[in-house]
N, C-alpha and C positions, 0 to 999 in steps of 0.2 A: 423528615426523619433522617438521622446522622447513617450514612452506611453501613459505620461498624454498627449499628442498631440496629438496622433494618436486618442485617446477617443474623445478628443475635438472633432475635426472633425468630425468624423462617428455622435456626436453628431447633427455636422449642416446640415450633410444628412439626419438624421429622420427628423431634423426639414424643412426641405425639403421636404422633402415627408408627411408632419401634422401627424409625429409617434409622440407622446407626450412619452417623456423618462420618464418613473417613477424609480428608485432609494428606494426599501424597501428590510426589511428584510423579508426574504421570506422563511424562516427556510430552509429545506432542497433541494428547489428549486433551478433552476440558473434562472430562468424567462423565459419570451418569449413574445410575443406578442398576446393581446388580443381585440377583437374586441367587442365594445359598438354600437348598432346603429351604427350611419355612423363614428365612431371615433375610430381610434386606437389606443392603448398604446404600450409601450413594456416596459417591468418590467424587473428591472436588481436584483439582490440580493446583497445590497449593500454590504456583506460580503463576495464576492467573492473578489481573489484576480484579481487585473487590466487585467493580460492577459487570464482570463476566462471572463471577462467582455467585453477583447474587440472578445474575441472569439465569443460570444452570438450574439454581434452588427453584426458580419461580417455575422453572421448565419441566423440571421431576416434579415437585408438590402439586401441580395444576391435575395430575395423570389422577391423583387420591380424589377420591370424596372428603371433603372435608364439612360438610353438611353437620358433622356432630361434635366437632372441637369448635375451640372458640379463636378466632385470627380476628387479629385487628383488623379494622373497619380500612386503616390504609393500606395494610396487605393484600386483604380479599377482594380490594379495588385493584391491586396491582396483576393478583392472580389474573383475575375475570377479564381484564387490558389486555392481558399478554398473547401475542400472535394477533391483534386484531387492528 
C-alpha cells in the first residue's frame, strides 16, 4: 500500500474513533494526542516526513480498542506488529 494511502486510511480510523487529526508545526515535537474535556486530538508535526507520520498514527491508534470498527486486514497487521 502506497503511504499517501496507508495515511489516508489510519486517517478514517481516528475519524472513527472522534480523534480529530490536527496537522501543525510543532517545532521540535512529532505530536501525540491530547485530551480537551470530553474531546480528543492528535497532533501530527506536519514537517515530519510521511513514515514518521504514519509511525505516530500507528502509536496513538494502537492505545484504542478498535475491536468494533472495521481496519483493513493490512493495518491491523501493522497495528498488532508495532513495538514488537
Amino acid at each position: 500500500m502506497k503511504k499517501e494511502i496507508l495515511l489516508q486510511e489510519l486517517e478514517k480510523i481516528a475519524k472513527k474513533l472522534n480523534l480529530d487529526v490536527r496537522y501543525e508545526k510543532l517545532q521540535l515535537l512529532r505530536g501525540g494526542i491530547c485530551r480537551v474535556e470530553e474531546s480528543f486530538y492528535l497532533f501530527i508535526n506536519k514537517d515530519l516526513p510521511i513514515e514518521n507520520q504514519i509511525d505516530l498514527f500507528l502509536t496513538e491508534l494502537k492505545r484504542f480498542d478498535l475491536s468494533q470498527i472495521f481496519v483493513l486486514p493490512q493495518i491491523r497487521e501493522l497495528l498488532e506488529n508495532k513495538d514488537q
